[in-house]
Biopython code that builds the backbone (N, CA, C, O; Angstrom):
import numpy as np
from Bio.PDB.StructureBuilder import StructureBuilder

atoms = [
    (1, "UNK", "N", (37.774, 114.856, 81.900)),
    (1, "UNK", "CA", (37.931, 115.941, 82.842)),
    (1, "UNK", "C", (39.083, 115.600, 83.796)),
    (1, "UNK", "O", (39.331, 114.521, 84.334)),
    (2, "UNK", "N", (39.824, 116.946, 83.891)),
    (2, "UNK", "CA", (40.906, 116.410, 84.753)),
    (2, "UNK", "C", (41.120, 116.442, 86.664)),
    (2, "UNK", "O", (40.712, 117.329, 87.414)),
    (3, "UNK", "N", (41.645, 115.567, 86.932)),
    (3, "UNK", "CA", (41.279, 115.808, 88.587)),
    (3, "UNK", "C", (41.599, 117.421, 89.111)),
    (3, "UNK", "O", (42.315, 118.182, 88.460)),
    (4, "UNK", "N", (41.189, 117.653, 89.912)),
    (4, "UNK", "CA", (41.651, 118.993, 90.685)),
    (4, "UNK", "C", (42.896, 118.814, 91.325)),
    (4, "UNK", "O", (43.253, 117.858, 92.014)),
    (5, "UNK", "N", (43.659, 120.068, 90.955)),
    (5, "UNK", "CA", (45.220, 119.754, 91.624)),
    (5, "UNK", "C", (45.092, 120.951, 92.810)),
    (5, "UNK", "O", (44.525, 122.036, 92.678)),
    (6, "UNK", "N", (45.797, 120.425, 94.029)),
    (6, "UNK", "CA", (45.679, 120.673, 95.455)),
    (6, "UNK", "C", (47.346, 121.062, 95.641)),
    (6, "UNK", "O", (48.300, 120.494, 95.109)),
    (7, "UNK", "N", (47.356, 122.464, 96.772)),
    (7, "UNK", "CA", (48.229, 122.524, 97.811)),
    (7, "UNK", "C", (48.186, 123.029, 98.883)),
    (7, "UNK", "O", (47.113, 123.631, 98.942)),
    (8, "UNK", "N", (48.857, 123.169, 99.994)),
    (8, "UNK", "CA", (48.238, 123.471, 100.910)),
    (8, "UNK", "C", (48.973, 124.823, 101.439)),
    (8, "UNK", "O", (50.050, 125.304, 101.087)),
    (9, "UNK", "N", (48.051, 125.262, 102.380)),
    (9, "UNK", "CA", (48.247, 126.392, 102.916)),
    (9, "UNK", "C", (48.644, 125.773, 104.814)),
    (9, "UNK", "O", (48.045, 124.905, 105.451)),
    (10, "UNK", "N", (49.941, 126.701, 105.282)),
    (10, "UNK", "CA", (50.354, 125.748, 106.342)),
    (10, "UNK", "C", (50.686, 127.093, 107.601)),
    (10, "UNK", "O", (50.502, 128.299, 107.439)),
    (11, "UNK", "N", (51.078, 126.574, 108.504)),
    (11, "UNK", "CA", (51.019, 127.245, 109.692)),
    (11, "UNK", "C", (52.298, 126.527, 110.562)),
    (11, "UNK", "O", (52.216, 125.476, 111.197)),
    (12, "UNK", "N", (53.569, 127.440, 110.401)),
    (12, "UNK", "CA", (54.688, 126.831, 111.002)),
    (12, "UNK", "C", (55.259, 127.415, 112.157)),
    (12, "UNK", "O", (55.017, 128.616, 112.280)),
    (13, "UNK", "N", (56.041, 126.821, 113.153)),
    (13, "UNK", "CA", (56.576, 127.489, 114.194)),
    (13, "UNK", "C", (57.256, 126.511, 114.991)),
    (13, "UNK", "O", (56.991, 125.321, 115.165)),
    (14, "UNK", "N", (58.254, 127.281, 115.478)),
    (14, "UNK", "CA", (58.974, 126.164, 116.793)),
    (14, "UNK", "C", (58.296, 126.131, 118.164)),
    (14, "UNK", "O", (58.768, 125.258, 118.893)),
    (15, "UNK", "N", (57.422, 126.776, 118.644)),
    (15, "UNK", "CA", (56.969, 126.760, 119.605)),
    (15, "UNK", "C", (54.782, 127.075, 119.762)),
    (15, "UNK", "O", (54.181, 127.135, 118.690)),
    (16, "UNK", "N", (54.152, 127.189, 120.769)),
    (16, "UNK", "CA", (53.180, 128.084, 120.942)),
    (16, "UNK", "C", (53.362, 129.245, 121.165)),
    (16, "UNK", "O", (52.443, 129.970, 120.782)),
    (17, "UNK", "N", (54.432, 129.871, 121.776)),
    (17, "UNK", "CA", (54.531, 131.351, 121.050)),
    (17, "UNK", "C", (54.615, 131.970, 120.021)),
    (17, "UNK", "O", (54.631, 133.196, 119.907)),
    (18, "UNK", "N", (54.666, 131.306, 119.326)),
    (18, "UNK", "CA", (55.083, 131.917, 117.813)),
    (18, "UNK", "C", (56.621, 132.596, 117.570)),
    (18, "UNK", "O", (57.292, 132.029, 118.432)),
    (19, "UNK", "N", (57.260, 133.253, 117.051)),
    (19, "UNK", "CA", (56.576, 133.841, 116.098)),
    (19, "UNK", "C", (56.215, 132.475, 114.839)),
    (19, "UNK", "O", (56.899, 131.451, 114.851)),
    (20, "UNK", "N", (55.114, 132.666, 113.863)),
    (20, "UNK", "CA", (54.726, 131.844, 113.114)),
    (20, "UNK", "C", (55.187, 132.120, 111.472)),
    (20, "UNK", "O", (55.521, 133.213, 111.014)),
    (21, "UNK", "N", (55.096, 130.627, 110.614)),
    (21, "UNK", "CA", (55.560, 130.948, 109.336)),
    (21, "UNK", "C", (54.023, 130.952, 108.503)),
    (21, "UNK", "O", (53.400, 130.282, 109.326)),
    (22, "UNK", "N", (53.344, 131.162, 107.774)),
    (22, "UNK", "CA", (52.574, 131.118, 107.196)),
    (22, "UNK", "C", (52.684, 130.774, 105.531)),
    (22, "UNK", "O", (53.752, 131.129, 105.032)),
    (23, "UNK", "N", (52.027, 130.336, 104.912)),
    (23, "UNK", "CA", (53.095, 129.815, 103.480)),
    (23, "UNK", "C", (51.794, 128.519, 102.748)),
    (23, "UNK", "O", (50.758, 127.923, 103.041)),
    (24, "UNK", "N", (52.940, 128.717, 101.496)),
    (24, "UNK", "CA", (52.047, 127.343, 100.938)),
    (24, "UNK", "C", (53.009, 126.794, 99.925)),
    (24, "UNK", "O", (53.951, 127.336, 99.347)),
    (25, "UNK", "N", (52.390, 125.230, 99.844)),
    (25, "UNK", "CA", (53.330, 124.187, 99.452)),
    (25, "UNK", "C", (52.610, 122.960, 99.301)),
    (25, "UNK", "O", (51.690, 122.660, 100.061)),
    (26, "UNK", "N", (52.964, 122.285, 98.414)),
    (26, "UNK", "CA", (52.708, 121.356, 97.677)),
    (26, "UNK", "C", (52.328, 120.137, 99.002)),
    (26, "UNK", "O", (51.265, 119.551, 99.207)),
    (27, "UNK", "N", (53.807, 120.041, 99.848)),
    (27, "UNK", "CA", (54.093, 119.509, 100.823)),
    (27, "UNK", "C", (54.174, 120.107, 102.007)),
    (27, "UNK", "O", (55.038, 120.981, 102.080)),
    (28, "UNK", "N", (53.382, 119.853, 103.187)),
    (28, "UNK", "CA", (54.195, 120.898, 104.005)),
    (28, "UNK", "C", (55.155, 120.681, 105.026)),
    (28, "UNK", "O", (55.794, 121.499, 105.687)),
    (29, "UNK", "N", (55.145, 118.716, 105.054)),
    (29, "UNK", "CA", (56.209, 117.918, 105.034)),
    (29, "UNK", "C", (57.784, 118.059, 104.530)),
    (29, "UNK", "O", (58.944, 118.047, 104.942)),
    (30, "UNK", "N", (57.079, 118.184, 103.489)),
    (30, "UNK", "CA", (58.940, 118.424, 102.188)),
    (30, "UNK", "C", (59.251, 120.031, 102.810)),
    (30, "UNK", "O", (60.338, 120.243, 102.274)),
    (31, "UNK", "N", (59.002, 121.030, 103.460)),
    (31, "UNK", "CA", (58.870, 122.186, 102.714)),
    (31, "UNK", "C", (59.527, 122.408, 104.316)),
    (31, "UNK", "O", (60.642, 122.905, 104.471)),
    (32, "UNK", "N", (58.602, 121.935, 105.549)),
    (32, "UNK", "CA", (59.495, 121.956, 107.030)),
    (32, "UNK", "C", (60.806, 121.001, 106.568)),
    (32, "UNK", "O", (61.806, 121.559, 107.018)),
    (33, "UNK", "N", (61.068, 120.156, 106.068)),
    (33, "UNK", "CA", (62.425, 119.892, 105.650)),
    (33, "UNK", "C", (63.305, 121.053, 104.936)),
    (33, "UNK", "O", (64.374, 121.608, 105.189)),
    (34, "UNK", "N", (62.778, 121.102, 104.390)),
    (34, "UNK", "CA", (63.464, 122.656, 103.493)),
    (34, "UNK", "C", (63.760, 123.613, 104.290)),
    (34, "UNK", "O", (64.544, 124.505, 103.968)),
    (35, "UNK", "N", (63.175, 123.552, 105.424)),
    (35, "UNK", "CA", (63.505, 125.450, 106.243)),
    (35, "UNK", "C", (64.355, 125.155, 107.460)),
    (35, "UNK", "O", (65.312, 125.884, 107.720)),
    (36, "UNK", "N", (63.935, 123.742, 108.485)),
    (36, "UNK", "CA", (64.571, 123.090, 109.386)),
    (36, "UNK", "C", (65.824, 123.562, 109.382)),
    (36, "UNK", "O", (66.132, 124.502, 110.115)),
    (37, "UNK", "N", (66.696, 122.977, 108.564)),
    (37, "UNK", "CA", (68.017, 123.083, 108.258)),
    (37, "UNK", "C", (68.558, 124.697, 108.574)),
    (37, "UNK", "O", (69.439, 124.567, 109.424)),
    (38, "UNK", "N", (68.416, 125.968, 108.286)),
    (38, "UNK", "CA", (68.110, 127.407, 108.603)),
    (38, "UNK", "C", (67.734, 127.786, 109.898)),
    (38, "UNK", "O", (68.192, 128.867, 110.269)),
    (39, "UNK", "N", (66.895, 127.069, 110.815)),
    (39, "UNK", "CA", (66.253, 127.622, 112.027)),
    (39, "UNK", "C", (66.760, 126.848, 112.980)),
    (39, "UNK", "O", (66.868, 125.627, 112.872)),
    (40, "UNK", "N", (67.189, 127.689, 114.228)),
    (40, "UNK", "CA", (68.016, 127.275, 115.510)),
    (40, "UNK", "C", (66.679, 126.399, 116.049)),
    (40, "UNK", "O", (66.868, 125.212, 115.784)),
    (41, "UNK", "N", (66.183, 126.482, 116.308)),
    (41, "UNK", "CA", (64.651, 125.336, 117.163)),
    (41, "UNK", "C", (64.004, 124.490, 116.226)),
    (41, "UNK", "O", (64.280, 124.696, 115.044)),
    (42, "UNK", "N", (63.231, 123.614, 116.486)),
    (42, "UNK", "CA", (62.594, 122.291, 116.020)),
    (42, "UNK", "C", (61.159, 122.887, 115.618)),
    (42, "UNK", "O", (60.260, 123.268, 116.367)),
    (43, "UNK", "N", (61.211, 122.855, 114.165)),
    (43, "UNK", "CA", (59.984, 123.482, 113.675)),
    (43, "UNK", "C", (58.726, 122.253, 113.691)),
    (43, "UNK", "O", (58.956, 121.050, 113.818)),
    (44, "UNK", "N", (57.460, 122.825, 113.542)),
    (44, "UNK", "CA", (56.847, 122.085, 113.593)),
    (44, "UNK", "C", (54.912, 122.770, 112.763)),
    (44, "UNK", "O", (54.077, 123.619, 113.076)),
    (45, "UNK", "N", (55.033, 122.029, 111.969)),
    (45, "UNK", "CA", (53.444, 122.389, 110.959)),
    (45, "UNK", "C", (52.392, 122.011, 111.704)),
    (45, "UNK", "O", (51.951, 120.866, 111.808)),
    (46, "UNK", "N", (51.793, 123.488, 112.485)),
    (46, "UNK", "CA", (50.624, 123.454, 113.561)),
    (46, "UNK", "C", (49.479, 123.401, 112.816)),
    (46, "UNK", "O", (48.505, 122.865, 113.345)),
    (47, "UNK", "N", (49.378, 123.819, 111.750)),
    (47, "UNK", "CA", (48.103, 123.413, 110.459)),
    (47, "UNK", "C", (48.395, 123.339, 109.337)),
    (47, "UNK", "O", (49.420, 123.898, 108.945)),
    (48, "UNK", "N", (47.623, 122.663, 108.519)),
    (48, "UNK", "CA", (47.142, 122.633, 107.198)),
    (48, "UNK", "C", (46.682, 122.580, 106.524)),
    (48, "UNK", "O", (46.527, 121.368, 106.375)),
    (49, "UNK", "N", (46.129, 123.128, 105.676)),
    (49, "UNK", "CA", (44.744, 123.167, 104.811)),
    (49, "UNK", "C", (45.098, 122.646, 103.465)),
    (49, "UNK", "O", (46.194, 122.657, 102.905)),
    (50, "UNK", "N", (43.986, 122.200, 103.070)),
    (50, "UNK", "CA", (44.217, 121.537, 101.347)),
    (50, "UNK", "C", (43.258, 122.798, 100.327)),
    (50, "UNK", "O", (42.063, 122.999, 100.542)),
    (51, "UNK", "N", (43.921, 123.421, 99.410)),
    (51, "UNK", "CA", (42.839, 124.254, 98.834)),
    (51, "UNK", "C", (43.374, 124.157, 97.412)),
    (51, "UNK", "O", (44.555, 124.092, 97.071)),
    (52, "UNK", "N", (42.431, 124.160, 96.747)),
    (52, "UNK", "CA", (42.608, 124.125, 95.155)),
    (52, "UNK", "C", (43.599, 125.076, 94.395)),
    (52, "UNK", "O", (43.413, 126.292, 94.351)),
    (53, "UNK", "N", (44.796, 124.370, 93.725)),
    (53, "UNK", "CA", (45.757, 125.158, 93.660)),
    (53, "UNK", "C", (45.203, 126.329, 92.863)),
    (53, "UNK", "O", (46.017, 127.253, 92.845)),
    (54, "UNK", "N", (44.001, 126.610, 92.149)),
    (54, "UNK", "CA", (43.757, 127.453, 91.397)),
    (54, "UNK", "C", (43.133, 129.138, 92.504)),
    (54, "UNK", "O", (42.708, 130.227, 92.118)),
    (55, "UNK", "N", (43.345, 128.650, 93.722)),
    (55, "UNK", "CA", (42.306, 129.948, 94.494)),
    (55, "UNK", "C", (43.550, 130.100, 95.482)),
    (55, "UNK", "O", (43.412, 131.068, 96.229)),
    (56, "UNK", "N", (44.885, 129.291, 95.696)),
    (56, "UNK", "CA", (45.421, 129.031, 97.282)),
    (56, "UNK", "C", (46.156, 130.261, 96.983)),
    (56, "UNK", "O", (46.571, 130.549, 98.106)),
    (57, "UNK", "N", (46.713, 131.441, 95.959)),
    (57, "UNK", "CA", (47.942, 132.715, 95.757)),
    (57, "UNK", "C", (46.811, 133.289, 96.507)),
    (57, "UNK", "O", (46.880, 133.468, 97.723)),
    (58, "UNK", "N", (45.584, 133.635, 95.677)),
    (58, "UNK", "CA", (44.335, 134.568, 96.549)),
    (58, "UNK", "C", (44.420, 134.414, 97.739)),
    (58, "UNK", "O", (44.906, 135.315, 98.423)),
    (59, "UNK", "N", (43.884, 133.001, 98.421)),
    (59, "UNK", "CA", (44.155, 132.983, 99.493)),
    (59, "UNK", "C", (45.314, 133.109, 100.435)),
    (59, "UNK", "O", (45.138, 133.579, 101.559)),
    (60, "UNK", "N", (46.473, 132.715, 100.032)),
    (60, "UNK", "CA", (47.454, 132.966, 100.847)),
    (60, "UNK", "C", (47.816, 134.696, 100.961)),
    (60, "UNK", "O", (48.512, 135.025, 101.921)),
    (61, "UNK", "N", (47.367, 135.752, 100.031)),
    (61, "UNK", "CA", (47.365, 137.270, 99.693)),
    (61, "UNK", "C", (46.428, 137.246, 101.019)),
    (61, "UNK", "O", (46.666, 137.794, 102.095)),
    (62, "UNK", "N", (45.666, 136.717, 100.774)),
    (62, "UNK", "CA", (44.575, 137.505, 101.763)),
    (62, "UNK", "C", (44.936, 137.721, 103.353)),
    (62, "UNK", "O", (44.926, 138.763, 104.009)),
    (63, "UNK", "N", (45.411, 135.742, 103.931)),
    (63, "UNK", "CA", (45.928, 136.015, 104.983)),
    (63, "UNK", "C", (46.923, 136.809, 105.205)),
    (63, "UNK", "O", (46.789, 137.625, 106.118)),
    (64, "UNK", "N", (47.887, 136.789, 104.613)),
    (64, "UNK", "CA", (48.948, 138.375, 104.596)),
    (64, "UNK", "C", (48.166, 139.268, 104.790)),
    (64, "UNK", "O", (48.191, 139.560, 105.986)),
    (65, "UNK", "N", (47.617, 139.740, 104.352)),
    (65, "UNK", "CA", (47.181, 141.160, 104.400)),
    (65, "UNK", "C", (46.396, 141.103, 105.323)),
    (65, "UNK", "O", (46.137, 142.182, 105.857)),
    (66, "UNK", "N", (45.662, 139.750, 105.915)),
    (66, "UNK", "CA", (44.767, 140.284, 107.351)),
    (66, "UNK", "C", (45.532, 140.552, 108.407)),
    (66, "UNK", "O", (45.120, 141.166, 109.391)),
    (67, "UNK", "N", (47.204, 139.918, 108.213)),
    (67, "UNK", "CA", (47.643, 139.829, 109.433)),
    (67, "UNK", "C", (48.600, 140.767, 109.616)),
    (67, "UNK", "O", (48.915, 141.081, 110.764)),
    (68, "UNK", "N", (49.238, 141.386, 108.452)),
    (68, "UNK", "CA", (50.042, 142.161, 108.101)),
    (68, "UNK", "C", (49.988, 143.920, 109.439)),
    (68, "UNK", "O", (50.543, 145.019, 109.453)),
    (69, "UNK", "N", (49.077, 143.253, 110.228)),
    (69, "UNK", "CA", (49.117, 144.223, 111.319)),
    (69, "UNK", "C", (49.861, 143.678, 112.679)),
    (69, "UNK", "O", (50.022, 144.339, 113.705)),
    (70, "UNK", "N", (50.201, 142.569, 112.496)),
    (70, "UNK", "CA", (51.192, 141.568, 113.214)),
    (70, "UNK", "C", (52.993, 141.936, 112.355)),
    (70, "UNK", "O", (54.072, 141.377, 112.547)),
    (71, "UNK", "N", (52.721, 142.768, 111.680)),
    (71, "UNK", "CA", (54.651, 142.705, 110.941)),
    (71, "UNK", "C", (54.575, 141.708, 110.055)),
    (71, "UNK", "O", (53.609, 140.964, 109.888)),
    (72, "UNK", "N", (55.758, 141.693, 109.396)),
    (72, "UNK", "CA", (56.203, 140.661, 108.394)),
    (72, "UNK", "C", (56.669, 139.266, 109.865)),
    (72, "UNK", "O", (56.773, 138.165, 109.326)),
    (73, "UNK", "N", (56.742, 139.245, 110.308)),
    (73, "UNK", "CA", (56.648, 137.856, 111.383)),
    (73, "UNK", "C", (55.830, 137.951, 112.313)),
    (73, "UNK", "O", (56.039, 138.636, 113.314)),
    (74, "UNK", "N", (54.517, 137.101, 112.058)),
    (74, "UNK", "CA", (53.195, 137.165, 113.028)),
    (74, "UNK", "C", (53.374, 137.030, 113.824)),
    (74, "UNK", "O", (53.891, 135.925, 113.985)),
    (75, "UNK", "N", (53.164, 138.023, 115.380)),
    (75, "UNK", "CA", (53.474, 137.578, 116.722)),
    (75, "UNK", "C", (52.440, 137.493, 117.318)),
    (75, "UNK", "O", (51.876, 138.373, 117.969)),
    (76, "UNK", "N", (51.972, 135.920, 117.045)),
    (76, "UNK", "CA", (50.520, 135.563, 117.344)),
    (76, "UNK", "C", (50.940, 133.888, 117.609)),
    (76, "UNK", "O", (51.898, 133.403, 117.006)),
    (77, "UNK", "N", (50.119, 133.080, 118.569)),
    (77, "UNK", "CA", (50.319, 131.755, 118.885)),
    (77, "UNK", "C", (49.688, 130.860, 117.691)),
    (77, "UNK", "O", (48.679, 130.974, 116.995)),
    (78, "UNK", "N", (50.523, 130.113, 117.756)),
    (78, "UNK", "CA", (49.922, 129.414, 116.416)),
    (78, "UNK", "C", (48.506, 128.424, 116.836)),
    (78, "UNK", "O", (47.877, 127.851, 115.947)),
    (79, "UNK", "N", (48.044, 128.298, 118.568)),
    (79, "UNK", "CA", (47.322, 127.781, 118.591)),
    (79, "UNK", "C", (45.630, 128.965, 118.807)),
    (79, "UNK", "O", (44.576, 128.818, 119.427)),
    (80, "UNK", "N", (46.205, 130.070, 117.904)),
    (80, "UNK", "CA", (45.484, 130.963, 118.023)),
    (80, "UNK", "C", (44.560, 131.061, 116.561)),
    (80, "UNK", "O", (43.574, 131.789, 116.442)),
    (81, "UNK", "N", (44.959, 130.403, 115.774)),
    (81, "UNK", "CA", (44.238, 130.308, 114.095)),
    (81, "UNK", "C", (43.897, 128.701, 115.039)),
    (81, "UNK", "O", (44.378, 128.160, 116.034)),
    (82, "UNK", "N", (42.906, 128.420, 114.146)),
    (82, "UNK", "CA", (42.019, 127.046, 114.607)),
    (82, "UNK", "C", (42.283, 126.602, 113.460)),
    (82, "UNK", "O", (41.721, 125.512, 113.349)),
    (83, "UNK", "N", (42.968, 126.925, 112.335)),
    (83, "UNK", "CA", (42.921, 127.003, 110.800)),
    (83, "UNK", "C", (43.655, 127.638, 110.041)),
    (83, "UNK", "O", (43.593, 128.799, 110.447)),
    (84, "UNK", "N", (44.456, 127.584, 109.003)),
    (84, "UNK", "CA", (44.802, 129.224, 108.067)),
    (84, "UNK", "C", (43.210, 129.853, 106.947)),
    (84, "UNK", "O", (43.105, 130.843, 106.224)),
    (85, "UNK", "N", (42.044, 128.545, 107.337)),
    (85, "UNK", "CA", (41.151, 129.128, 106.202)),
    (85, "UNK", "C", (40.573, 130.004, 107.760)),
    (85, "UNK", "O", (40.289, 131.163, 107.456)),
    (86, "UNK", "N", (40.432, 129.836, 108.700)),
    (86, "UNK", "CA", (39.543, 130.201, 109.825)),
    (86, "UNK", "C", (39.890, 131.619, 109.926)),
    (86, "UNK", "O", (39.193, 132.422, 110.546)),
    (87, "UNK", "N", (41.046, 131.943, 109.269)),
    (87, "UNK", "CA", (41.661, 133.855, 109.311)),
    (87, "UNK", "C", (40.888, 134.394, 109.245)),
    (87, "UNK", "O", (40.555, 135.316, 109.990)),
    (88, "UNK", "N", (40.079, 133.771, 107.850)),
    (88, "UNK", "CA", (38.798, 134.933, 107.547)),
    (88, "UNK", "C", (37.969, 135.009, 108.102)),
    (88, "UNK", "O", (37.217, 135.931, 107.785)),
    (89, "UNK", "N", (37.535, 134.087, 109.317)),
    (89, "UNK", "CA", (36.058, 134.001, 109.770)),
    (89, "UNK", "C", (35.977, 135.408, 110.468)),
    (89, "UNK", "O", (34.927, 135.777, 110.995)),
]
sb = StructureBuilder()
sb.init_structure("model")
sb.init_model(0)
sb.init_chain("A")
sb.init_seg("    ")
for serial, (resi, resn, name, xyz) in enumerate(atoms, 1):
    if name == "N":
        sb.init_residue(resn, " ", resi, " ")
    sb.init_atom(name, np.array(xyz, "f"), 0.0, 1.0, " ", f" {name:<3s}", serial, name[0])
structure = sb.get_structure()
């Protein structure tokens, strides 16, 4: 049987105001390297969750669409999710 393969679901931003990145990635290390370079301020991964790569598209659909009343750039504090799984609570 093979191990379960994992990525995570992450919660990015340069500040506590937001606006926030929401996303998923293997790394979310490698991945704020990847965007850094593009953004005038010092980003920084306010969460992360580990979820089984087989459920994390569902899940990452879902938070979109809960938040998707925030615009395509959430204008919400990132110390306002306790979580990206906590969206749903």
């Amino acid at each position: 049987m093979s191990e379960p393969v994992f990525q995570y679901i992450y919660v990015m931003a340069s500040s506590t105001n937001g606006p926030v990145k929401i996303g998923r990635a293997g790394s979310p290390a490698k991945r704020l390297r990847d965007l850094q370079p593009g953004h005038p301020h010092r980003l920084r991964v306010w969460h992360a969750v580990k979820v089984p790569e087989d459920s994390i598209a569902s899940m990452e659909v879902g938070i979109h669409r809960k938040l998707a009343q925030h615009l395509c750039i959430y204008q919400i504090k990132p110390d306002q999710i306790a979580s990206p799984a906590g969206i749903f609570d």
